[in-house]
ZAVO-128823 format. One line per 3 residues: number of its first residue (from 1); for each residue x, y, z of C-alpha. Coordinates in nm, 4 decimals, m for minus. Example, Ala and Ser with C-alpha at 12.3 -4.5 7.8 and 13.67 -1.06 7.14 Angstrom:
BEGIN
1	1.2300 m0.4500 0.7800 ~ 1.3670 m0.1060 0.7140 $
END
This chain:
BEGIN
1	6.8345 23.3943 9.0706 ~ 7.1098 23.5926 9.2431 ~ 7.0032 23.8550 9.5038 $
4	7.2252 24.1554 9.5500 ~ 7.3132 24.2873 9.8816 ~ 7.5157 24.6075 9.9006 $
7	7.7760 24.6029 10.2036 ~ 7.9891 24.9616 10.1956 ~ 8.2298 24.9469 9.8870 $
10	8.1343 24.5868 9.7207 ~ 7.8112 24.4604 9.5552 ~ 7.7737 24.0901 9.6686 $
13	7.5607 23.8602 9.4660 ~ 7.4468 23.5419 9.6536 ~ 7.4527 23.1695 9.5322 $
16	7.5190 23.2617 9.1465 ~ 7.4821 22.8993 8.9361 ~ 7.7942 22.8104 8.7985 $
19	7.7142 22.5143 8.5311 ~ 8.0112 22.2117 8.5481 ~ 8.0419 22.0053 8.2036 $
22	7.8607 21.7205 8.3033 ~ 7.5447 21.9668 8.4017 ~ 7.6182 21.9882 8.7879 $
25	7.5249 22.3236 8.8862 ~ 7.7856 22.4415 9.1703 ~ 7.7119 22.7742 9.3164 $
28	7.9096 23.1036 9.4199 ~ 7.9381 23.4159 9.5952 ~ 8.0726 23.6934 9.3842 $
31	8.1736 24.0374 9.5012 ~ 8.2357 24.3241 9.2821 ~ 8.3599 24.6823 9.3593 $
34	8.1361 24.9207 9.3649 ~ 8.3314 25.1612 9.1646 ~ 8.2507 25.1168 8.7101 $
37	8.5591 24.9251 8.5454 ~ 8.6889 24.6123 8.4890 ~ 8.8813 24.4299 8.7593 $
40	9.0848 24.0600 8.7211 ~ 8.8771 23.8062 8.8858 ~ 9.0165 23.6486 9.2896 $
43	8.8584 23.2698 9.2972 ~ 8.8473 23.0459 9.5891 ~ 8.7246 22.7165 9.5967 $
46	8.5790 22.6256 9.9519 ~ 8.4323 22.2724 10.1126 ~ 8.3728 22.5369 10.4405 $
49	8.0854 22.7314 10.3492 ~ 8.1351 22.9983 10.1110 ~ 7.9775 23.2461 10.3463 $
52	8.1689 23.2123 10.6062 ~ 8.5273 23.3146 10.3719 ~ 8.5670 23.6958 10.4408 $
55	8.9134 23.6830 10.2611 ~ 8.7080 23.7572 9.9397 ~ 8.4823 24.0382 10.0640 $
58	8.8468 24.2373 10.1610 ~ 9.0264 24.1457 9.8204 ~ 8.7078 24.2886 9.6573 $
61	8.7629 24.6341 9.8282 ~ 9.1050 24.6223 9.7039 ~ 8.9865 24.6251 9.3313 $
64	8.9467 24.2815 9.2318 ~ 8.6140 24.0609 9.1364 ~ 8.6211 23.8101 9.4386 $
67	8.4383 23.4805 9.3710 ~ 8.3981 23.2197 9.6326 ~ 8.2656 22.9284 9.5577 $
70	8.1526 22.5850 9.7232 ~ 8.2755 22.3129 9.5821 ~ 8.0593 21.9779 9.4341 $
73	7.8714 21.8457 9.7084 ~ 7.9209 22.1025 9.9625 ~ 7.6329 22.3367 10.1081 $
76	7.5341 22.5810 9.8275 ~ 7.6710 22.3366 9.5559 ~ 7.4580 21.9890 9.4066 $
79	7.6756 21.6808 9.3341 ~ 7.8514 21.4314 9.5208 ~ 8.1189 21.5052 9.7499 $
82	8.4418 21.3436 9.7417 ~ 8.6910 21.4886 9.9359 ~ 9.0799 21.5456 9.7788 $
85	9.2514 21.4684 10.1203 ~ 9.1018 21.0959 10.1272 ~ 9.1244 20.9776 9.7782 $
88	9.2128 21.0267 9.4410 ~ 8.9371 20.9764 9.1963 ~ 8.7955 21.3742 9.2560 $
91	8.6336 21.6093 9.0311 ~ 8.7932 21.9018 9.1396 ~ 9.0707 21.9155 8.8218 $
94	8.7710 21.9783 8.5893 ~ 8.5556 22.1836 8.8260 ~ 8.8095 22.4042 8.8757 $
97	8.9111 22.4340 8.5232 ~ 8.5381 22.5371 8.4081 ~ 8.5064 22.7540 8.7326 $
100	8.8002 22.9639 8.6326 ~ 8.6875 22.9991 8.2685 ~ 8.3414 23.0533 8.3930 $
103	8.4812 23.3428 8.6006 ~ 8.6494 23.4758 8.3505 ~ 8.3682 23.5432 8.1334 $
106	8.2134 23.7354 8.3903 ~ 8.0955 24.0711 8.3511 ~ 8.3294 24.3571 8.4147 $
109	8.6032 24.0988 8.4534 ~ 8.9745 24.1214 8.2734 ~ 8.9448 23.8061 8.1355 $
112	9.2776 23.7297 8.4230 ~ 9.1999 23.4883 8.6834 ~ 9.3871 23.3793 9.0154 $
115	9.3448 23.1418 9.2609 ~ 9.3523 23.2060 9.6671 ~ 9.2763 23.0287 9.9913 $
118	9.4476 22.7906 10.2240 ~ 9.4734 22.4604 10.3036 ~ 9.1820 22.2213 10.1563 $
121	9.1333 22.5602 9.9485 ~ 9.4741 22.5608 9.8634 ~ 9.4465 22.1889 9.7830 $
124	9.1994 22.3522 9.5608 ~ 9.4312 22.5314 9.3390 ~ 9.7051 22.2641 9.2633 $
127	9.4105 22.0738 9.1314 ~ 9.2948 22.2332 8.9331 ~ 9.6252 22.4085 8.7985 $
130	9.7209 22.0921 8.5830 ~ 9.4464 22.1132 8.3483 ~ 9.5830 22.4658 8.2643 $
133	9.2819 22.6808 8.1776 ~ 9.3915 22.9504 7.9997 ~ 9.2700 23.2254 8.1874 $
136	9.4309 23.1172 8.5293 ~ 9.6940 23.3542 8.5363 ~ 9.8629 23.2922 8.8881 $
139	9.7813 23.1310 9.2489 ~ 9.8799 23.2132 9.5925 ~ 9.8083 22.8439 9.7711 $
142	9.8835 22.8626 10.1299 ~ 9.9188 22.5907 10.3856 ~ 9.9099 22.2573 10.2009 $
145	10.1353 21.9891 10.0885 ~ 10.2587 21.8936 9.7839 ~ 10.2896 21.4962 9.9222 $
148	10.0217 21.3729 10.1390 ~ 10.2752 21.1573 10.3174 ~ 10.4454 21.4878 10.4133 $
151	10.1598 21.5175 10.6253 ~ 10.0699 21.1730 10.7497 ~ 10.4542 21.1442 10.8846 $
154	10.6152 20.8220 10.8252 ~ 10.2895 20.6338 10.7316 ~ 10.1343 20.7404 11.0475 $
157	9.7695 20.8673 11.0678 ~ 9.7505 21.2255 11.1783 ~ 9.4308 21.1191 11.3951 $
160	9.3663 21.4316 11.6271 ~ 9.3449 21.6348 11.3054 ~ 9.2004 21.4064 11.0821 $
163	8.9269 21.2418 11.3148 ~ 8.8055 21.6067 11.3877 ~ 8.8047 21.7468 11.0350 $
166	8.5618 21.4857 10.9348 ~ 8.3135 21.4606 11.2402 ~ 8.3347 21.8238 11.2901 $
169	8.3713 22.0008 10.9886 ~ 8.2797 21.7715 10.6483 ~ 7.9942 21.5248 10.8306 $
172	7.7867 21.7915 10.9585 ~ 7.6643 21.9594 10.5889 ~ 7.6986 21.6070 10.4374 $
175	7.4130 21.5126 10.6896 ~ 7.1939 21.7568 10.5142 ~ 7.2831 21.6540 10.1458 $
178	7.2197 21.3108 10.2633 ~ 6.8929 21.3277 10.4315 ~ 7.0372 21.2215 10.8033 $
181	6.9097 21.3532 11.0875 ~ 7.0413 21.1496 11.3162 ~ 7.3532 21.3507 11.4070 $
184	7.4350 21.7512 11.3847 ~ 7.4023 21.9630 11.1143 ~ 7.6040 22.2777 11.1666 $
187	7.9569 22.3126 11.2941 ~ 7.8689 22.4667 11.5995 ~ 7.6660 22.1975 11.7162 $
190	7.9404 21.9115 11.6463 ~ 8.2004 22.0739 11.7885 ~ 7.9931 22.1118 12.1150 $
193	7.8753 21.7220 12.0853 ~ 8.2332 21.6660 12.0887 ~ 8.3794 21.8814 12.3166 $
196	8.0953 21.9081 12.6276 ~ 7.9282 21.5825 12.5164 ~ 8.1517 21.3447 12.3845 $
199	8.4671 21.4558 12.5446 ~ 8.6830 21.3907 12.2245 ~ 8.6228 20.9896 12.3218 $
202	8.6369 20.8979 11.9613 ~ 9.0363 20.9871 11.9400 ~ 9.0315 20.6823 12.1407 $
205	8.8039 20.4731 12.0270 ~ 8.9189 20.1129 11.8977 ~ 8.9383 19.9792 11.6491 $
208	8.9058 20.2869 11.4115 ~ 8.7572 20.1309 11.1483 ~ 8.4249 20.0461 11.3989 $
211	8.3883 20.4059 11.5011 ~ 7.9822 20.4202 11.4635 ~ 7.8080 20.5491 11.1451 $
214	7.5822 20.7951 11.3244 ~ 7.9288 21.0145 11.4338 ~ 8.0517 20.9887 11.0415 $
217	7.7278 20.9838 10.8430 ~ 7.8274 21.0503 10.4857 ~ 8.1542 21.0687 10.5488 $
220	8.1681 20.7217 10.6723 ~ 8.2907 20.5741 10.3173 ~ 8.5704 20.7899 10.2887 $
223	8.6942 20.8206 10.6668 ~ 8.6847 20.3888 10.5791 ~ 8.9201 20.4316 10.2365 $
226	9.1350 20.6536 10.4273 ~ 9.2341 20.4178 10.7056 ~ 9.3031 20.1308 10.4850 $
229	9.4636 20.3303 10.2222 ~ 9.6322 20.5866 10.3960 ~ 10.0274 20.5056 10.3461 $
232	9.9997 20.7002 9.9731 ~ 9.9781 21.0204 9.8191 ~ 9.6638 21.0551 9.7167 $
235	9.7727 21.4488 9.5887 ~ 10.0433 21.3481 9.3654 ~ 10.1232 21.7450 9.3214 $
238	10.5157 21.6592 9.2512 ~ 10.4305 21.4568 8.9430 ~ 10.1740 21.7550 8.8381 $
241	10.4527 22.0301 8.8448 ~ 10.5476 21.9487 8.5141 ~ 10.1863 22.0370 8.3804 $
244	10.1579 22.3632 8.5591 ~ 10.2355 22.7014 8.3951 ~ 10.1785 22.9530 8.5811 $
247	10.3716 23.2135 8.8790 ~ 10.3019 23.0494 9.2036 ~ 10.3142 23.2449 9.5722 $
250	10.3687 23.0093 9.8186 ~ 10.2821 23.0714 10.1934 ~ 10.3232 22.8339 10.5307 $
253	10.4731 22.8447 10.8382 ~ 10.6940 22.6524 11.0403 ~ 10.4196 22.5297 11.2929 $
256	10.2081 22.4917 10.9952 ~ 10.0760 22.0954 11.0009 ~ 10.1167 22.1248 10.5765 $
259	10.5153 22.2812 10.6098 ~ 10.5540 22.0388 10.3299 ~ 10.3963 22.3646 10.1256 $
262	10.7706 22.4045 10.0676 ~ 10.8127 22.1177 9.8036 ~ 10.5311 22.3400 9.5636 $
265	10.8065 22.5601 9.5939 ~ 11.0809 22.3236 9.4973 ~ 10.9144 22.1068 9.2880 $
268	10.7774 22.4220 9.0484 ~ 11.1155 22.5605 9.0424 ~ 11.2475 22.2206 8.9219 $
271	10.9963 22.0783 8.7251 ~ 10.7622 22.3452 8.6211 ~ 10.6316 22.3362 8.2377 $
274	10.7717 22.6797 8.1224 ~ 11.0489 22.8958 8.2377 ~ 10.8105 23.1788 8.3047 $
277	10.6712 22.9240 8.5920 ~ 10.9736 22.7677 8.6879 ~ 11.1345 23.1261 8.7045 $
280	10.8148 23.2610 8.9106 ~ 10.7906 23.0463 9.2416 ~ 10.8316 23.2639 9.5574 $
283	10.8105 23.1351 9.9127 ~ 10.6648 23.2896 10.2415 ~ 10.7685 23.0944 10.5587 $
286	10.6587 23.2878 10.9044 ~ 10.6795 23.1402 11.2654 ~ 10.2791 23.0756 11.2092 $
289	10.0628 22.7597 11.2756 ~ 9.8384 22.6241 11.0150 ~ 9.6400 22.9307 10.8665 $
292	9.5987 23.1202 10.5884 ~ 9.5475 23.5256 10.6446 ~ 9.5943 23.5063 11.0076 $
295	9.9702 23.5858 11.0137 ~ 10.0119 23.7273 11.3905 ~ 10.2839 23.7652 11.6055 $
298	10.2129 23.5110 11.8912 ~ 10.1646 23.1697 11.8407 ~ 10.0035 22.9306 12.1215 $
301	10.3065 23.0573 12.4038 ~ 10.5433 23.2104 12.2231 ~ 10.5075 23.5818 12.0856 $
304	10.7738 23.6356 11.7756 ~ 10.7926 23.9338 11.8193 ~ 10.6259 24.2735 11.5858 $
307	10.7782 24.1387 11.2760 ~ 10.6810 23.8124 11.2733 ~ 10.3165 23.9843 11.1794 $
310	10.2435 24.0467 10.8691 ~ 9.9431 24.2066 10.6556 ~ 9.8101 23.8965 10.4369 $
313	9.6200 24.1441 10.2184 ~ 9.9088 24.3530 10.1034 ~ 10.1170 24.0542 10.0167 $
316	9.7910 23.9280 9.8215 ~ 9.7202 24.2354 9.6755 ~ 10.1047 24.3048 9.5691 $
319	10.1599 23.9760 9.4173 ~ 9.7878 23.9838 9.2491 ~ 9.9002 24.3587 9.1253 $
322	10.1977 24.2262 8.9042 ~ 10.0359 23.9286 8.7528 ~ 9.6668 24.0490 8.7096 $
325	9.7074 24.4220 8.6720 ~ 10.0552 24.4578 8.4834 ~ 10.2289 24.6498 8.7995 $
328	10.4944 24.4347 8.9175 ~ 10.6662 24.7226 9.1507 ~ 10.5009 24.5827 9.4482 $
331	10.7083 24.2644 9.4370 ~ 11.0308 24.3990 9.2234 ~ 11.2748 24.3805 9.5198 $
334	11.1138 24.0538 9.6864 ~ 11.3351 23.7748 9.7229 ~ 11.2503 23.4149 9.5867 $
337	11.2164 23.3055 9.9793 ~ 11.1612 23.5071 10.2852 ~ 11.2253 23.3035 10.6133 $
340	11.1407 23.3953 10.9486 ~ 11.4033 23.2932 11.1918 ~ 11.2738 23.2081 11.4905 $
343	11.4681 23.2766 11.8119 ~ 11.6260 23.5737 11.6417 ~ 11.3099 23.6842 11.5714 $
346	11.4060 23.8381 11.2170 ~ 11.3059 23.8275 10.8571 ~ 11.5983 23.7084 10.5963 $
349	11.6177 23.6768 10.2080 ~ 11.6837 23.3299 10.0520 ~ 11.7699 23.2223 9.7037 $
352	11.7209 22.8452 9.7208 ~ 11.6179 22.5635 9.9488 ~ 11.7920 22.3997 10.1369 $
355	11.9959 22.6927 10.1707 ~ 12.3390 22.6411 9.9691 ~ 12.5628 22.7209 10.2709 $
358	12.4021 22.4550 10.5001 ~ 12.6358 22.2718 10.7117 ~ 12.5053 21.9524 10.7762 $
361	12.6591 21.8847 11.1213 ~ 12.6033 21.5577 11.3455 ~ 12.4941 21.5942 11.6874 $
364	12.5159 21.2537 11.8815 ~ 12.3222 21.0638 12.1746 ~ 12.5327 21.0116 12.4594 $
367	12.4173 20.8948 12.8137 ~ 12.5100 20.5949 13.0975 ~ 12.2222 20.4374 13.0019 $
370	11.9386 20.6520 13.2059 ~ 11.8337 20.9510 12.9633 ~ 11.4542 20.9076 13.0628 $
373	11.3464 21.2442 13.1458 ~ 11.5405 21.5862 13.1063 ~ 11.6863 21.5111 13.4727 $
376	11.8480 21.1955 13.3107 ~ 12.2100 21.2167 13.2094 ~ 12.1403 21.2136 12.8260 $
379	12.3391 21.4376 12.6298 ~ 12.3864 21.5780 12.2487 ~ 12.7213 21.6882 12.1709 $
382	12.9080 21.6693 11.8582 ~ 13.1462 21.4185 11.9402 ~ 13.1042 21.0519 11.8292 $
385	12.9796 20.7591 12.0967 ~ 13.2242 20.4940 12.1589 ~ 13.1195 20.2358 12.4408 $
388	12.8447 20.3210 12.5888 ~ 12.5698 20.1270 12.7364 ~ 12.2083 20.1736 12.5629 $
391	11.8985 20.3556 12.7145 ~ 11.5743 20.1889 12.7595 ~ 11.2031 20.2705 12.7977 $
394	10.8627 20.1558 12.8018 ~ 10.5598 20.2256 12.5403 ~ 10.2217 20.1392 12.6330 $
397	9.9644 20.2907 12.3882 ~ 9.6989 20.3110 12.6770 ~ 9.9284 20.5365 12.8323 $
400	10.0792 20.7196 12.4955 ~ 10.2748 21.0520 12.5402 ~ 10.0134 21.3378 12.4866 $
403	10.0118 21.5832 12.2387 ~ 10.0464 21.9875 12.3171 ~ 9.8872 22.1222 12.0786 $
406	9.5185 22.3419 11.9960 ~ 9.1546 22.0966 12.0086 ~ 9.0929 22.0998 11.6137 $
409	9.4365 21.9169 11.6023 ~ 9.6607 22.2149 11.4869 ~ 10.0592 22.2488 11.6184 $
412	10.1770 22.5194 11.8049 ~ 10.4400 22.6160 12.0478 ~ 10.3497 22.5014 12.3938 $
415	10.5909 22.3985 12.7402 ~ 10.6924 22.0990 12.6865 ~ 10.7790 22.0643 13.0485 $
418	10.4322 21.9380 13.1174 ~ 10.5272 21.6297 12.9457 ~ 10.8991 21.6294 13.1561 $
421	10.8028 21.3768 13.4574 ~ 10.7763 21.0750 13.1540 ~ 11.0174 20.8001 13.1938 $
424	10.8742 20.6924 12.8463 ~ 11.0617 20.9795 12.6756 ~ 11.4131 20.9841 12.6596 $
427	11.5887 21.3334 12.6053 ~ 11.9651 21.4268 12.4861 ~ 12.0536 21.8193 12.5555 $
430	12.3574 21.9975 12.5152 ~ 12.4874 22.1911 12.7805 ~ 12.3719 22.5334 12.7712 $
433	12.5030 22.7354 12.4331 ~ 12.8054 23.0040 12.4546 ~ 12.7325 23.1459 12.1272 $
436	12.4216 23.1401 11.8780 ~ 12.3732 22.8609 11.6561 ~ 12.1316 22.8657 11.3936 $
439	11.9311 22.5880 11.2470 ~ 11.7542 22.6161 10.9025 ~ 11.6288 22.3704 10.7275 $
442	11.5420 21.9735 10.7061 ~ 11.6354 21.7360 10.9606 ~ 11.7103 21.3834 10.9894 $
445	11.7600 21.1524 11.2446 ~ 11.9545 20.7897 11.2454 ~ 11.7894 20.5794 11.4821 $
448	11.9431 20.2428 11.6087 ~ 11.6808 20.0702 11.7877 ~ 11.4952 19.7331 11.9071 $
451	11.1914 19.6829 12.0034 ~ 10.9832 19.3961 12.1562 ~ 10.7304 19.4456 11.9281 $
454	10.6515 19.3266 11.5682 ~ 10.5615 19.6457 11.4918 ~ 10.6023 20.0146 11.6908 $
457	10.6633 20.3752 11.6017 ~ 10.9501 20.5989 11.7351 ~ 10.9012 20.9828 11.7646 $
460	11.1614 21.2797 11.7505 ~ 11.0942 21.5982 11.8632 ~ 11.3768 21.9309 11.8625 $
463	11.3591 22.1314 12.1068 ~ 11.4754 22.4926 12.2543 ~ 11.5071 22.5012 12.6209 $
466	11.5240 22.8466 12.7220 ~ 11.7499 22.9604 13.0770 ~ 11.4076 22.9645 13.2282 $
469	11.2908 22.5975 13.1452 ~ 11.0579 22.6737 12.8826 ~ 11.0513 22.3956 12.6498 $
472	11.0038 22.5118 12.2868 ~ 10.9133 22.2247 12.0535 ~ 11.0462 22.2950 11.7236 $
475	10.9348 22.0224 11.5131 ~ 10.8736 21.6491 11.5103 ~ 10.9158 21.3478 11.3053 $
478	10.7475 20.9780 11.3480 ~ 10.8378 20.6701 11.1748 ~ 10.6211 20.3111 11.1776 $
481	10.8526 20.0345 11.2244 ~ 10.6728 19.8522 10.9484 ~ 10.7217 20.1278 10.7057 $
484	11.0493 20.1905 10.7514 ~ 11.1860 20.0781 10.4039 ~ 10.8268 20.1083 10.1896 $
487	10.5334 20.2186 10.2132 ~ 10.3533 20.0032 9.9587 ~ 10.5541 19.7024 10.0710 $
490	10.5423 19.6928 10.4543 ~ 10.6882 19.4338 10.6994 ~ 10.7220 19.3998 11.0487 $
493	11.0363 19.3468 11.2693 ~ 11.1661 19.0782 11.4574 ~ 11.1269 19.1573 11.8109 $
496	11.4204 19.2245 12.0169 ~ 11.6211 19.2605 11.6683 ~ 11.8443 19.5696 11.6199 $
499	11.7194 19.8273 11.3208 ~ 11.8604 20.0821 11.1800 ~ 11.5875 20.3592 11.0980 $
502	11.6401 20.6816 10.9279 ~ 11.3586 20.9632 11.0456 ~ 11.2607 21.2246 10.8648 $
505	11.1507 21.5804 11.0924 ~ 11.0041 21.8716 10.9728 ~ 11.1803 22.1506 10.9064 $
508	11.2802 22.4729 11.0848 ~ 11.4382 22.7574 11.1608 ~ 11.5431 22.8681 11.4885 $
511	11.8318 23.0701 11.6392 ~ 11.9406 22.9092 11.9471 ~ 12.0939 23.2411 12.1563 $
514	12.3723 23.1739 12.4152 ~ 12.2261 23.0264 12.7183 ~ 11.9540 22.7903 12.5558 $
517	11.9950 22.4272 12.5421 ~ 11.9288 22.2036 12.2422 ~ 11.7490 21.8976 12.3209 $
520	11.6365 21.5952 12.1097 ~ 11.3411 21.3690 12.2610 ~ 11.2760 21.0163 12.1688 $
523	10.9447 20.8443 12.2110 ~ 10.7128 20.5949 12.0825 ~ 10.3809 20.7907 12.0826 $
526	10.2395 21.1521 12.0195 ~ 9.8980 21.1319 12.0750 ~ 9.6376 21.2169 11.9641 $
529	9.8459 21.3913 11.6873 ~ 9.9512 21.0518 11.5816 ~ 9.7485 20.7751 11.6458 $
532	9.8963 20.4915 11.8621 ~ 10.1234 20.2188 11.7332 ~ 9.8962 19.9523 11.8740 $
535	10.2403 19.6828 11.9218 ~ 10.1011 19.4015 11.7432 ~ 10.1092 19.4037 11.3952 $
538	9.7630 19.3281 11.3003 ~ 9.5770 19.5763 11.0928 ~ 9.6162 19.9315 11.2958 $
541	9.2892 20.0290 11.2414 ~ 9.0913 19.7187 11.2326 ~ 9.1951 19.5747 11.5122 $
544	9.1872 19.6663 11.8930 ~ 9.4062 19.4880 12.1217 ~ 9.6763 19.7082 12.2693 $
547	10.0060 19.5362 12.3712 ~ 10.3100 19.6881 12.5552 ~ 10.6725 19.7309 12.3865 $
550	10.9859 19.7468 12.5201 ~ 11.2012 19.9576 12.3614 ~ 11.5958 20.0117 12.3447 $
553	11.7465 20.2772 12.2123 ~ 12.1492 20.2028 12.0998 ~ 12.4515 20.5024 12.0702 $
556	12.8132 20.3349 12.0397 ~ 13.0861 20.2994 11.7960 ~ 12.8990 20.0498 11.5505 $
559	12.5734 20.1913 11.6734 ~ 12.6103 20.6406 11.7056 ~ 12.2500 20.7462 11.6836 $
562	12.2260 21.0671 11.6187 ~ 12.0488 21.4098 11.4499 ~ 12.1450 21.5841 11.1352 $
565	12.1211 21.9307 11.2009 ~ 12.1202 22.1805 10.9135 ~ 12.3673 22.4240 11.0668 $
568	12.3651 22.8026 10.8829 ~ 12.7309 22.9896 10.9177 $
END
């Protein structure tokens, strides 16, 4: 039976049963205003403990019925667990279709349902939007990816996040649906194991697939599909557009691990089921990391400036006003994309992505053969390579490049220069700028490179050096040499031969002002963000012998590496 607390302005009933069509009871927090009426219904979906969402409790106070609940398998909730990000045979389509019809029904509700949350709770929503109940009415899905492979870059395992998500946040309550007492049961405690105890050692712990049971419990089974399965999209939201009918508000940012949020976008406009959904997609980019309400002004060293922060609720509550409550004034004037454009620091209106006035412009690697390091003579300039000798480096993945980025595995703006002493990173700047130049938008790079390996990875990383020296990474891209033409038919290389490898980096936008330097860095590891490239071309996870690579990097006439920058007039 649900108990009813009272908290200022909203009722809150605890743990209500919500009954799934195979007789699964999953179970819900729902709070109400206190004020008599009818209100449309707010749902969120949650494997993080429904208690611990206070998105809901503010929506509530705003006028709406706020229901947040855990999903199969998850504390509150019976069931099996199966989590969306590691496979593909879920039950969160039909859960989420009988939540939303369940919430519907409830009392003092519209009868109009929408969808919040971010990341796995935006996962959530897209699916769950296919099955088309018909009282979802419209979604605002933040921070996740329409393509799982637009998250796991190139193939490559995002291990820092990944490896942390599961001992840290999924294993802990899985430990208490399963019976095991062998590990720790609450968040807290994991993330203290890890941190004070274990001193993140399992990021490096080889082979993957032999990490011990007792750190993944439960999750064990899935971590296991996950490492041998992990080249495919297991979300397959770009084939589900066409199914989905309904106004969509999507929200990232360009740090934001999931910027592949923008193909939603894209792929509703193009392939949504009705013209009132294909018509209805609108697209929030900010200069924020992976995150959902939190839309602040500073991110890890950088602060954006006072406009980069913006009120989460009041977008919510606007776009929730003209789909739920018939008052579309609050969103009349809004543009189908707002971007954020870092470096100016300003806010701009957007009709389409990529923007139609893009300039793709390419920016070549040029050097005497010594670009290791920013003191080396590698430079980026628009002109074309003629003969020019190659540069070289060394990758050993017991000594990988190190990631700059937050402990739970989450990107954000750090100095780069900490990383500027490594002669296994080869950088191409050019000279400092005389006017602004603005980049917006995806980026590719044409890589011409042999390695002594049968198998390596090469990373790309833009960045803004400011007058100062502070190193601004923009965004990064990572291909696996044996992925480089398929991912469901890999093959290795032939050492030593020369390849031809096209890499795709994330997106951005960023205003480099006069006096800042662009500068593109090539290297073969990003760890733990990616996990190593192991050299060998055995099994990356199953086996655990590291070998060293030698790799060349080409830029001549037949040969012109270089980056495709979206340039914006």
């Amino acid at each position: 039976m649900a108990n009813n607390n009272r908290e200022s302005d909203i009722t809150q009933e605890i743990n209500v049963s919500v009954p799934m069509r195979d007789g699964t009871i999953l179970r819900a927090d729902v709070y109400r205003p206190e004020a008599p009426g009818t209100y449309p219904v707010l749902l969120c979906r949650t494997p993080y403990d429904k208690t611990d969402q206070g998105i809901g409790q503010e929506l509530a106070r705003r006028g709406y019925i706020a229901v947040v609940q855990d999903v199969r398998g998850r504390y509150a909730s019976d069931g099996e667990f199966r989590p969306g990000f590691y496979r593909a045979d879920v039950n969160d389509d039909v859960d989420g279709y009988d939540t939303v019809e369940w919430a519907a029904r409830l009392p003092g509700s519209t009868g109009k349902v929408g969808t919040y949350g971010g990341s796995y709770n935006g996962w959530t929503q897209w699916e769950l939007a296919h099955t088309r109940p018909p009282h979802l009415a419209t979604m605002i899905p933040s921070a996740i990816a329409a393509n799982l492979l637009d998250r796991e870059l190139g193939g490559v395992l995002r291990l820092g996040r990944v490896l942390w998500w599961t001992v840290n946040s999924l294993a802990p309550d899985l430990r208490i649906h399963i019976g095991d007492t062998k590990g720790p049961t609450t968040n807290a405690d994991a993330e203290h194991i890890w941190l004070e105890q274990d001193r993140s050692k399992w990021l490096w712990y080889l082979p993957l697939l032999e990490i011990p049971d007792d750190v993944l419990s439960g999750m064990k089974v899935h971590f296991h599909h996950w490492l041998n399965d992990h080249a495919q999209d297991h979300f397959g939201f770009l084939q589900k557009h066409k199914n989905v009918d309904v106004p969509v508000l999507s929200v990232t940012g360009w740090y934001d691990q999931q910027i592949g949020t923008i193909k939603h976008f894209t792929g509703m406009q193009a392939n949504g089921m009705t013209a009132h959904a294909r018509e209805n997609q609108y697209l929030i980019i900010g200069p924020w990391t992976h995150t959902t309400a939190d839309l602040t002004r500073t991110v890890g060293a950088v602060d954006f400036g006072p406009a980069a922060e913006r009120d989460y609720y009041a977008i919510a509550d606007a776009w929730y006003r003209a789909w739920l409550k018939d008052d579309p004034s609050g969103i009349a004037d809004w543009p189908p994309i707002q971007l954020f454009i870092m470096g100016a620091n300003t806010w701009r209106s957007e009709n389409e992505w990529p923007l139609a006035r893009t300039q793709y412009t390419d920016f070549y690697f040029h050097s005497g053969g010594d670009a290791n390091t920013p003191f080396g003579d590698g430079v980026l300039s628009r002109e074309a390579p003629s003969g020019e000798p190659p540069d070289s480096y060394t990758y050993d993945p017991r000594d990988p490049v190190m990631t700059l980025y937050t402990g739970p595995g989450q990107q954000e703006p750090h100095d780069q220069r900490a990383l500027q002493h490594r002669r296994d990173i080869l950088s191409y700047a050019t000279p400092p700028l005389e006017s602004p130049l603005e980049v917006t938008g995806p980026i590719t790079v044409t890589l011409w490179a042999a390695s002594s390996a049968r198998d390596t990875d090469f990373v790309v990383k833009l960045m803004d050096v400011w007058p100062d020296g502070f190193t601004q990474e923009l965004c990064h891209g990572i291909v696996r040499a044996r992925y480089r033409e398929s991912y469901t038919e890999p093959t290795l290389i032939e050492p030593n031969a020369v390849y031809q490898y096209t890499i795709q980096v994330n997106p951005t936008s960023n205003c480099f002002l006069p006096g800042h330097r662009m500068r593109i860095d090539i290297s073969s590891s990003d760890f733990p963000n990616f996990d190593r490239n192991h050299n060998t071309g055995a099994h990356e996870y199953a086996d655990g012998e590291l070998v060293t690579a030698h790799q060349t990097i080409f830029h001549d006439h037949a040969r012109p590496s270089h980056v495709t920058l979206p340039v914006i007039p």
